[in-house]
Gaussian input, Z-matrix of N, CA and C with variables (Angstrom, degrees):
# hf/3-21g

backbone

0 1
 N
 C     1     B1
 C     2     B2     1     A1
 N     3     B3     2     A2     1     D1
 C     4     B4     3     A3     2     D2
 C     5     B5     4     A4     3     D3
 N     6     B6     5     A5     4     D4
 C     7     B7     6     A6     5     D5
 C     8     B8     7     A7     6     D6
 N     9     B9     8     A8     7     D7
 C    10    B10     9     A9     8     D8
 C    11    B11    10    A10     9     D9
 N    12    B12    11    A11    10    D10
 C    13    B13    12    A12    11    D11
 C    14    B14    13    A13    12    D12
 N    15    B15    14    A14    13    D13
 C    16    B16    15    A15    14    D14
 C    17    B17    16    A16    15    D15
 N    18    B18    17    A17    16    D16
 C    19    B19    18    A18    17    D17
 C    20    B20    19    A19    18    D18
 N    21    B21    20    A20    19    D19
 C    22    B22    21    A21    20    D20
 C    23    B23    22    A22    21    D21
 N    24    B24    23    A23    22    D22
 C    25    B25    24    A24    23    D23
 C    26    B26    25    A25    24    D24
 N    27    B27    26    A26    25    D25
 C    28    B28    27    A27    26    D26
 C    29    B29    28    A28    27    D27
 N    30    B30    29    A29    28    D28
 C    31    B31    30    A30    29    D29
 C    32    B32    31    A31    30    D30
 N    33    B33    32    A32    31    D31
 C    34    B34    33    A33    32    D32
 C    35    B35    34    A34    33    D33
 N    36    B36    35    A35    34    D34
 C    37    B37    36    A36    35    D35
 C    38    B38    37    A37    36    D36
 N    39    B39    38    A38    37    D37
 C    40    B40    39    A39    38    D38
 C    41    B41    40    A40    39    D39
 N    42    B42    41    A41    40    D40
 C    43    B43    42    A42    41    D41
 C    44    B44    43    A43    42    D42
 N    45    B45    44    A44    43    D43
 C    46    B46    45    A45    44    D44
 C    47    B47    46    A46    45    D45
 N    48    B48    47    A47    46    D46
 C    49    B49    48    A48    47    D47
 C    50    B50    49    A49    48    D48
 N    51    B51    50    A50    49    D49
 C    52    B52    51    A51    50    D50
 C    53    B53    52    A52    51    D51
 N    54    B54    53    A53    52    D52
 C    55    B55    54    A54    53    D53
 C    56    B56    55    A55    54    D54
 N    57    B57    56    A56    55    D55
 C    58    B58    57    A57    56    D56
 C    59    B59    58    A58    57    D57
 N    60    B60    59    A59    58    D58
 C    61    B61    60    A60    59    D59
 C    62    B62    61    A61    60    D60
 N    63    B63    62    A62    61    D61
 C    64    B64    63    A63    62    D62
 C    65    B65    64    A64    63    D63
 N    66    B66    65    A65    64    D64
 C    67    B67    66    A66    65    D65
 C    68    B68    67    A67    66    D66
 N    69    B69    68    A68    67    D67
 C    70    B70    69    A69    68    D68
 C    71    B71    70    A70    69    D69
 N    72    B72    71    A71    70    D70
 C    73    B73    72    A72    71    D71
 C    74    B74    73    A73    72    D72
 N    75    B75    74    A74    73    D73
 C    76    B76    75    A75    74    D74
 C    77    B77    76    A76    75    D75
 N    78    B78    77    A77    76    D76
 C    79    B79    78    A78    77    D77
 C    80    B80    79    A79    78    D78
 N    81    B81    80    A80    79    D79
 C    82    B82    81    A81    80    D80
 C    83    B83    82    A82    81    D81
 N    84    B84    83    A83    82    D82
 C    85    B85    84    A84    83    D83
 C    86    B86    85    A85    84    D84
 N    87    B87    86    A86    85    D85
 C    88    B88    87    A87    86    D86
 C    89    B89    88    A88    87    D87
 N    90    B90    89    A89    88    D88
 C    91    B91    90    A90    89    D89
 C    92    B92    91    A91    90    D90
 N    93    B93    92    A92    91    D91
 C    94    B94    93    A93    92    D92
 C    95    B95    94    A94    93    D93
 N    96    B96    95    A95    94    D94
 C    97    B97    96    A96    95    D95
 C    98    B98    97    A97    96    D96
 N    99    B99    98    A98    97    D97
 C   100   B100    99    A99    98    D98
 C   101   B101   100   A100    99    D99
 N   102   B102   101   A101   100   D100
 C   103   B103   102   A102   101   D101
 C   104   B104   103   A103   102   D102
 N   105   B105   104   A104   103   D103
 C   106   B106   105   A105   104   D104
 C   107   B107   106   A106   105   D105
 N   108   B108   107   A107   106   D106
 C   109   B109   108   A108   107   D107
 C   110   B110   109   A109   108   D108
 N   111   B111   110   A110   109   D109
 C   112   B112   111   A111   110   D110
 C   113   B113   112   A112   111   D111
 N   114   B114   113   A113   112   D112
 C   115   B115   114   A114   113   D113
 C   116   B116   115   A115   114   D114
 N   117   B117   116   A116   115   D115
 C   118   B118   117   A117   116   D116
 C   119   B119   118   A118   117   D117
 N   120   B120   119   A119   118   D118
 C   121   B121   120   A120   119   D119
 C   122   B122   121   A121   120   D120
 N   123   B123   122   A122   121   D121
 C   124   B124   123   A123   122   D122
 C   125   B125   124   A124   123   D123
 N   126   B126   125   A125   124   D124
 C   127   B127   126   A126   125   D125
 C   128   B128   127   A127   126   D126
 N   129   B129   128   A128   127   D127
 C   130   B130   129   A129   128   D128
 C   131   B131   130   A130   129   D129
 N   132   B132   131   A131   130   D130
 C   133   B133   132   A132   131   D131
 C   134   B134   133   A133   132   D132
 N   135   B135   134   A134   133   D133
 C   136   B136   135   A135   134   D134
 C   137   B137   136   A136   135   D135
 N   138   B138   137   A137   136   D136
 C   139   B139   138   A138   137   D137
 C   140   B140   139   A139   138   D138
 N   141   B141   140   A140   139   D139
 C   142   B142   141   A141   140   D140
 C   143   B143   142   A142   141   D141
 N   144   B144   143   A143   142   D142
 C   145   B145   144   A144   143   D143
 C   146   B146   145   A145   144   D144
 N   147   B147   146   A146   145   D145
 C   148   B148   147   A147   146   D146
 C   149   B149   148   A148   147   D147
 N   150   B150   149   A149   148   D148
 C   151   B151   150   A150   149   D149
 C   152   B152   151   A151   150   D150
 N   153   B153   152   A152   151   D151
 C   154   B154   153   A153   152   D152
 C   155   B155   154   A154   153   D153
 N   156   B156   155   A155   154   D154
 C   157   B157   156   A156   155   D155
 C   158   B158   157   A157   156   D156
 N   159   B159   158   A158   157   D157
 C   160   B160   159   A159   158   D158
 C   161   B161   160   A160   159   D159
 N   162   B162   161   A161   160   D160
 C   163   B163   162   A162   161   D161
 C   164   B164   163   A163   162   D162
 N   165   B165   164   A164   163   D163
 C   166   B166   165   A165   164   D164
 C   167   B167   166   A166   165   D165
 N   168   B168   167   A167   166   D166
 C   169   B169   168   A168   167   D167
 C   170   B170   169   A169   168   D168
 N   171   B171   170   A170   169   D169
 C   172   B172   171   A171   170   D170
 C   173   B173   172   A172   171   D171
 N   174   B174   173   A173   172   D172
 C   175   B175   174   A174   173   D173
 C   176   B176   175   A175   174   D174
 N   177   B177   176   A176   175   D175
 C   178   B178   177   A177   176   D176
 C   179   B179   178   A178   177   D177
 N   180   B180   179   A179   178   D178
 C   181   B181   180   A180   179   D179
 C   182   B182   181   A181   180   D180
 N   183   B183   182   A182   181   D181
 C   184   B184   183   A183   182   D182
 C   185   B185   184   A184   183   D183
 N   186   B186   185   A185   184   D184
 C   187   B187   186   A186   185   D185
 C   188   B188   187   A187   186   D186
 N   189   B189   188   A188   187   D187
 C   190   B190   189   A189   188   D188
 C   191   B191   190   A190   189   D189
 N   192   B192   191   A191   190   D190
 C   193   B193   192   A192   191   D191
 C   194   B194   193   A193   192   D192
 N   195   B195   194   A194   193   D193
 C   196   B196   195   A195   194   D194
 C   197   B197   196   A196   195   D195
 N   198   B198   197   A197   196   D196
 C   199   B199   198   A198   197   D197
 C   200   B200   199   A199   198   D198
 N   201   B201   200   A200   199   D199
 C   202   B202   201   A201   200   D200
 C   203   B203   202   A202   201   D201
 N   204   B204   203   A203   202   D202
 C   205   B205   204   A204   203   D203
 C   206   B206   205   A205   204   D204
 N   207   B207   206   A206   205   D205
 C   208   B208   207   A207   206   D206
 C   209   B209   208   A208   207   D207
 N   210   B210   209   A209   208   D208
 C   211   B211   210   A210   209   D209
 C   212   B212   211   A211   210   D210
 N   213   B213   212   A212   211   D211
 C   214   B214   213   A213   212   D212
 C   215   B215   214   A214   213   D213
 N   216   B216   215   A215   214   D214
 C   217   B217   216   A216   215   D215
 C   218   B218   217   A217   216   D216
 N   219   B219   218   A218   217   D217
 C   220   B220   219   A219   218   D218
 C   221   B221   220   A220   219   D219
 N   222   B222   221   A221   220   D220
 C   223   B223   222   A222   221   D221
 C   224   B224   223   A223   222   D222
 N   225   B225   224   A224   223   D223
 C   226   B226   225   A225   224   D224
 C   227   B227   226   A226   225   D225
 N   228   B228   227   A227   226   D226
 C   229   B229   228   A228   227   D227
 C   230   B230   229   A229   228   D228
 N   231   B231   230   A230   229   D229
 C   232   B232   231   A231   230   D230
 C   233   B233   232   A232   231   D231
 N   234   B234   233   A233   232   D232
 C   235   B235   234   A234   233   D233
 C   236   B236   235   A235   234   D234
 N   237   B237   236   A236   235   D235
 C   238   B238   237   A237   236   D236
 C   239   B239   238   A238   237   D237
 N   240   B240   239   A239   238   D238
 C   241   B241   240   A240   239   D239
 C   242   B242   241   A241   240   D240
 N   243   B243   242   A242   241   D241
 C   244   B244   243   A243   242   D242
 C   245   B245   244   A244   243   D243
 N   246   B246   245   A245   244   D244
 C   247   B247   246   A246   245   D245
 C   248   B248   247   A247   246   D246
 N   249   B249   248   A248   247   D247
 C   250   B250   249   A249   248   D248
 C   251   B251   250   A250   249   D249
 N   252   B252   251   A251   250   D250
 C   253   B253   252   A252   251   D251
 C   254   B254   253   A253   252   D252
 N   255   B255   254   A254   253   D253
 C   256   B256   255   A255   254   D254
 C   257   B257   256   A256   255   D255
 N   258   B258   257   A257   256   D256
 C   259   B259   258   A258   257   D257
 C   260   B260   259   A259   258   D258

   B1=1.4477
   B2=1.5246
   B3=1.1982
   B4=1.5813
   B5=1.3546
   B6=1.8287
   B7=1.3364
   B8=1.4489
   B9=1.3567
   B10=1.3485
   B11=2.2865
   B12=0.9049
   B13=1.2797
   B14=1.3637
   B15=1.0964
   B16=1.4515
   B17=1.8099
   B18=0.8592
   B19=1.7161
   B20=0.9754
   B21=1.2651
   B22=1.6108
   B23=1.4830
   B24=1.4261
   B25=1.3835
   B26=1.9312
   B27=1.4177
   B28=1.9699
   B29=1.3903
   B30=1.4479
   B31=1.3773
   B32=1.0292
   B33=2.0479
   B34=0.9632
   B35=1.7210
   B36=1.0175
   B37=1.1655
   B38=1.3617
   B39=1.7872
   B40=1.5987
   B41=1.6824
   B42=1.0166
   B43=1.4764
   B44=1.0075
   B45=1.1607
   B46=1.9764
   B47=1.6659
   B48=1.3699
   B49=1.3131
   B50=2.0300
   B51=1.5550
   B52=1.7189
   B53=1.4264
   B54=1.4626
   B55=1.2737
   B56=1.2715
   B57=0.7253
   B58=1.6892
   B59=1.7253
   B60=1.3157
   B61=1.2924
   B62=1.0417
   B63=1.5552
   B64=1.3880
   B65=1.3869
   B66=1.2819
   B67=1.7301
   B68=1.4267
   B69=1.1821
   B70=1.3312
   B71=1.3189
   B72=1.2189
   B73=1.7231
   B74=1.4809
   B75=1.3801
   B76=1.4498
   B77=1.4694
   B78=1.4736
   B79=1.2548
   B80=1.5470
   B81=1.3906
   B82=1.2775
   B83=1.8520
   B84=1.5508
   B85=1.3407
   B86=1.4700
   B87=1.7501
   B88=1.4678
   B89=1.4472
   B90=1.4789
   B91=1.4759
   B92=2.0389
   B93=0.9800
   B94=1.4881
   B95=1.1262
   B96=1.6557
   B97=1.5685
   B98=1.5841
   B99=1.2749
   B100=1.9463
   B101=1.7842
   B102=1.0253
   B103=1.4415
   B104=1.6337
   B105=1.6497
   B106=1.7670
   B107=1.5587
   B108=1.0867
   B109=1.8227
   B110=1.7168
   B111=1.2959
   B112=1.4448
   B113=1.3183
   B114=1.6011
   B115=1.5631
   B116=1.3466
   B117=1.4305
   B118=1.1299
   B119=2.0744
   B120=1.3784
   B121=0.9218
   B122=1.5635
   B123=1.4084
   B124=1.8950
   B125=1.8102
   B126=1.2176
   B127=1.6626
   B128=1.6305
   B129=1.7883
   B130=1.3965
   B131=1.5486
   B132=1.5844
   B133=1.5436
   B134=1.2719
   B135=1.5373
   B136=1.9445
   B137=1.6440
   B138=1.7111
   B139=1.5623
   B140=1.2415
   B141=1.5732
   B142=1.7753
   B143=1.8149
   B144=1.2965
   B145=1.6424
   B146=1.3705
   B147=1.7816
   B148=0.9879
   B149=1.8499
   B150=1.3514
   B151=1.5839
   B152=1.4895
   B153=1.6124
   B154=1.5532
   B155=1.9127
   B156=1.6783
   B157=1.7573
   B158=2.0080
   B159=1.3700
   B160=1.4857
   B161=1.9087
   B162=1.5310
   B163=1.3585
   B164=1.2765
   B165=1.5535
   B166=1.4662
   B167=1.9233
   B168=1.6544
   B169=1.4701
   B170=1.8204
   B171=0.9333
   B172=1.4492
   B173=1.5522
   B174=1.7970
   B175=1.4884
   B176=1.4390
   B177=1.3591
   B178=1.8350
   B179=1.6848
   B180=1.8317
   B181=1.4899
   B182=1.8473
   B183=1.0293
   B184=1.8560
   B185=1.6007
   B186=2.2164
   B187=1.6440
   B188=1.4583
   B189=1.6120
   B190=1.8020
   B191=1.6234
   B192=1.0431
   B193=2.1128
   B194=1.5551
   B195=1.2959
   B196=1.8431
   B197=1.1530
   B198=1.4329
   B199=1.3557
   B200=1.6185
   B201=1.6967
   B202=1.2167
   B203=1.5345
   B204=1.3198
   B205=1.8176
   B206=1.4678
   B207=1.0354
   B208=1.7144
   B209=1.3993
   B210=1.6419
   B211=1.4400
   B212=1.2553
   B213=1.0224
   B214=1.7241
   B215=1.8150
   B216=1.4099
   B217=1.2754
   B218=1.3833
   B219=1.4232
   B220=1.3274
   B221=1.2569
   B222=1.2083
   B223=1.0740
   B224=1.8364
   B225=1.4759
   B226=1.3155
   B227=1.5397
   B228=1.6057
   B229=0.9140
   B230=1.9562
   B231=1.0207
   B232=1.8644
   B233=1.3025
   B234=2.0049
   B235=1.5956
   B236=1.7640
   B237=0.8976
   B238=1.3051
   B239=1.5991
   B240=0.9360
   B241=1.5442
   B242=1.3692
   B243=1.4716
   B244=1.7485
   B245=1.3443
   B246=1.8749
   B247=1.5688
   B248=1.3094
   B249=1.6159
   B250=1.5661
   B251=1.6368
   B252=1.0919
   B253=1.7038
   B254=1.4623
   B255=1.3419
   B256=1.6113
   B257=0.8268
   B258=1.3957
   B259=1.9071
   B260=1.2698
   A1=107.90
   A2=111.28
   A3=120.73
   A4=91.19
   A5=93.69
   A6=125.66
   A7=138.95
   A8=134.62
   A9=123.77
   A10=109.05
   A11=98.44
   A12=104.47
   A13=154.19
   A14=128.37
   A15=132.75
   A16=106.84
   A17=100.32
   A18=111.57
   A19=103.39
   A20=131.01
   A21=148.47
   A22=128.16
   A23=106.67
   A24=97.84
   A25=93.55
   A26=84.77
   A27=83.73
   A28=135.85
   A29=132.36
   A30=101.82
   A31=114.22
   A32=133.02
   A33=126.74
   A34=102.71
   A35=146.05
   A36=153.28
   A37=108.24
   A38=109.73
   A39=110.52
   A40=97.86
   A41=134.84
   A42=155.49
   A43=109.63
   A44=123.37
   A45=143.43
   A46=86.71
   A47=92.53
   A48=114.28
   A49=121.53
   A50=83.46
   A51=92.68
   A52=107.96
   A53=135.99
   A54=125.17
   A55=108.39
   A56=109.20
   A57=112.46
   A58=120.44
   A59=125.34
   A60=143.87
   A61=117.59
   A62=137.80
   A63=102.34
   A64=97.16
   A65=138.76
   A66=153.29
   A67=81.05
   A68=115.37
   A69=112.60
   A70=122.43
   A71=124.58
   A72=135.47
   A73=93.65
   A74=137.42
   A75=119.21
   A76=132.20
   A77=124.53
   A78=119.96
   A79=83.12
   A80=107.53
   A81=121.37
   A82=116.61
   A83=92.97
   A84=118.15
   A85=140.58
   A86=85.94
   A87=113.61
   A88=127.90
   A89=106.46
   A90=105.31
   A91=86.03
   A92=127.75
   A93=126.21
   A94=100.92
   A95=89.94
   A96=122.23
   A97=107.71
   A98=74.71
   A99=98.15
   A100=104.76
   A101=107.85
   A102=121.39
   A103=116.98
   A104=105.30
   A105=105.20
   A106=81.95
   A107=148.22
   A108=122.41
   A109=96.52
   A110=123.03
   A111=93.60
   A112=155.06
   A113=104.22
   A114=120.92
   A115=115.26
   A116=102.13
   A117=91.95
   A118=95.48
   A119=110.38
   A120=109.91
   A121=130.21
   A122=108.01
   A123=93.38
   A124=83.52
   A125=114.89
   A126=118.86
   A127=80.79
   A128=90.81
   A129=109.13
   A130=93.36
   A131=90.38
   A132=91.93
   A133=100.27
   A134=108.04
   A135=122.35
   A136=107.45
   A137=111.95
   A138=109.58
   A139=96.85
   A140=118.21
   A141=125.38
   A142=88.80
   A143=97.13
   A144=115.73
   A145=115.56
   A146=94.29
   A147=120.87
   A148=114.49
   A149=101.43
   A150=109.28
   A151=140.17
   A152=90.79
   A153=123.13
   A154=91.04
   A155=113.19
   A156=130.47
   A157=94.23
   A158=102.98
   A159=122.22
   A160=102.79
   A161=111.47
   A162=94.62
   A163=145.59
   A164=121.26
   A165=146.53
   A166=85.95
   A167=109.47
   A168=93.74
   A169=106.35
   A170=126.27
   A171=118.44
   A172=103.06
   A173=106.29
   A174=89.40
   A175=111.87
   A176=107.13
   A177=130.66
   A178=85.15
   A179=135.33
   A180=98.23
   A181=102.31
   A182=92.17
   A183=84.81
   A184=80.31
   A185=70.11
   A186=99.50
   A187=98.28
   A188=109.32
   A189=110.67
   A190=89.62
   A191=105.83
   A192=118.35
   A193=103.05
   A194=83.11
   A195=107.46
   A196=115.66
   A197=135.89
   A198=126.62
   A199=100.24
   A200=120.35
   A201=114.81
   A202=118.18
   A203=105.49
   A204=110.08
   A205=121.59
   A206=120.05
   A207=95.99
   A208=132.06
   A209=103.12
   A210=86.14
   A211=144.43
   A212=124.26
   A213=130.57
   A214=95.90
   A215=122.43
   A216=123.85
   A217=102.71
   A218=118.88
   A219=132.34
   A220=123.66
   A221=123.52
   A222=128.96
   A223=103.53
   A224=98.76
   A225=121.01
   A226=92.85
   A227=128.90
   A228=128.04
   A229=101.78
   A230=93.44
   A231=112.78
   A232=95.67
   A233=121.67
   A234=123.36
   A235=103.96
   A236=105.50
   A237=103.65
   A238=134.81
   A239=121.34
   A240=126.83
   A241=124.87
   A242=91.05
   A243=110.56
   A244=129.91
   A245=104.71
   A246=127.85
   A247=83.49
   A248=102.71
   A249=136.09
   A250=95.21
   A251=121.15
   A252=106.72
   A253=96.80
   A254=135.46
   A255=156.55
   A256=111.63
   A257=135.52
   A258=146.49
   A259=97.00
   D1=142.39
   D2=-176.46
   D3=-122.22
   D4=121.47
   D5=159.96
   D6=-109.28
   D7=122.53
   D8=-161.94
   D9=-112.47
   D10=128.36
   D11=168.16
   D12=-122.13
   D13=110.85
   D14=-156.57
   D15=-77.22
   D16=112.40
   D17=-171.34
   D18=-113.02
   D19=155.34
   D20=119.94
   D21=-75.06
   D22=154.13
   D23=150.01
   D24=112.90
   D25=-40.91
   D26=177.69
   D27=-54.71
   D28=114.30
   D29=172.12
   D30=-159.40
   D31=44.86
   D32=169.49
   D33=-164.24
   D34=177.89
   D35=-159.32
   D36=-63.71
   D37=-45.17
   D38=-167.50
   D39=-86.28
   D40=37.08
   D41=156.71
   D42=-90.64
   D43=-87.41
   D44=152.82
   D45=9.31
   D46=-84.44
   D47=-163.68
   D48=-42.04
   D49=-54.36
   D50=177.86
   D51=-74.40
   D52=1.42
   D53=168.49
   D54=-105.11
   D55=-39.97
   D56=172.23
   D57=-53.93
   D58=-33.59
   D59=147.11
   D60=-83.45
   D61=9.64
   D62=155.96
   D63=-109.43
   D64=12.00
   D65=-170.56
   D66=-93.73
   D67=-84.19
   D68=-158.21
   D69=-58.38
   D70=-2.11
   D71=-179.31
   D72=-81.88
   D73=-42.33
   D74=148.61
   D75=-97.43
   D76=35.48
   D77=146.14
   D78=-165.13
   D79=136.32
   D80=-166.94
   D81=-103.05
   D82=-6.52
   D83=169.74
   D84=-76.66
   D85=-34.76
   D86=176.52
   D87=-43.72
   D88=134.98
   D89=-159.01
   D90=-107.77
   D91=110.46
   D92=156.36
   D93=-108.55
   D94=163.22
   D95=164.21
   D96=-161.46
   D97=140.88
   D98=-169.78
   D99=-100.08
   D100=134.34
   D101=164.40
   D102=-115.56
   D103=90.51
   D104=-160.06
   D105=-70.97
   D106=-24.22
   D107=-163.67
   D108=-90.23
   D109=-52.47
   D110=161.27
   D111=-67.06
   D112=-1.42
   D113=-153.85
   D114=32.61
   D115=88.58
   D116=164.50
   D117=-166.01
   D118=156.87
   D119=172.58
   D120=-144.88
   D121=143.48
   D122=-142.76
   D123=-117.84
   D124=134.54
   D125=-166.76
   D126=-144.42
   D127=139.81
   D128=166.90
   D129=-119.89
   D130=146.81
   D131=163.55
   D132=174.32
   D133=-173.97
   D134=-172.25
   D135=-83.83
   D136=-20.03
   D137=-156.25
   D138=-83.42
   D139=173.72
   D140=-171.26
   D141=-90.44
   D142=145.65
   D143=153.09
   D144=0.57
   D145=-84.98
   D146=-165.85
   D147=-40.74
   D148=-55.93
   D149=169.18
   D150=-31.60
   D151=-50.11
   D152=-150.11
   D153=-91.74
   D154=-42.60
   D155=163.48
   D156=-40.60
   D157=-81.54
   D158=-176.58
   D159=-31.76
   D160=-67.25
   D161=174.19
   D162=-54.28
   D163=-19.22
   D164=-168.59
   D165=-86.29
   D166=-55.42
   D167=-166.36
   D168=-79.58
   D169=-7.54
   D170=178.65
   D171=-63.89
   D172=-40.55
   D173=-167.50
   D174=-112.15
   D175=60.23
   D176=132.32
   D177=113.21
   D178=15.71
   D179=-170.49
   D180=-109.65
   D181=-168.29
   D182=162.46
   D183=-144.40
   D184=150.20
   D185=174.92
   D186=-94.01
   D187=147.36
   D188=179.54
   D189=-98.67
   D190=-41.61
   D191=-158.56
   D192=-161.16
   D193=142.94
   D194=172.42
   D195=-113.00
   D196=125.36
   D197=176.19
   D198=-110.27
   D199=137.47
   D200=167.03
   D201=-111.55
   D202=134.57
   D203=174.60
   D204=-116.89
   D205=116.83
   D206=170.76
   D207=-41.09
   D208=159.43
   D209=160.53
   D210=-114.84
   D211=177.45
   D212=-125.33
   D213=-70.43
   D214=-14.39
   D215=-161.92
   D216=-120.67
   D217=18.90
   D218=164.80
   D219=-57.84
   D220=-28.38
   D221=-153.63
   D222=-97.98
   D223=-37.42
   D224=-160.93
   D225=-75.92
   D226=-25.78
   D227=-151.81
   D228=-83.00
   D229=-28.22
   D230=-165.61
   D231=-70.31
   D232=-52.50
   D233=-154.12
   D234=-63.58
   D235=168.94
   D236=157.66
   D237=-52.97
   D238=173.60
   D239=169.76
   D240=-158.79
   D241=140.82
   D242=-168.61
   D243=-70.69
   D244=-8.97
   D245=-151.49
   D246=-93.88
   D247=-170.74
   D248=-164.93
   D249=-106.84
   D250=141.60
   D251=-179.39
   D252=-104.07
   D253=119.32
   D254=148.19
   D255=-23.00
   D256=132.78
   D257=-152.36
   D258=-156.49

């Protein structure tokens, strides 16, 4: 699931950095990216909202708004498929 978040508070590299590690301390997979001139930061991953909100504010930011989108392979996931299913 791709999640986008409107933050404050960001505004220099070791930001980048401290959000990006404290996201990934619960999903270690997680693909973010921070946009410090928009504040905002858009994280895909498996964990709920709620979590991923909680990690951004532990390490010093506030969330203003969360936007949620699916993700991009959602769709693909529902149609059918032509493959062998893995056991």
């Amino acid at each position: 699931m791709k999640t986008e978040f409107h933050v404050e508070g960001m505004s220099c590299q070791h930001c980048v950095a401290a959000v990006t590690n404290a996201v990934r301390e619960h999903d270690d997979a997680a693909n973010v990216q921070v946009d410090l001139e928009a504040g905002r930061i858009a994280v895909e991953s498996t964990q709920a909202v709620d979590v991923l909100k909680a990690a951004i504010e532990d390490a010093g930011y506030t969330v203003k708004d969360v936007l949620r989108r699916a993700s991009a392979d959602a769709g693909a996931a529902s149609g059918s498929s032509s493959g062998s299913v893995a056991r």
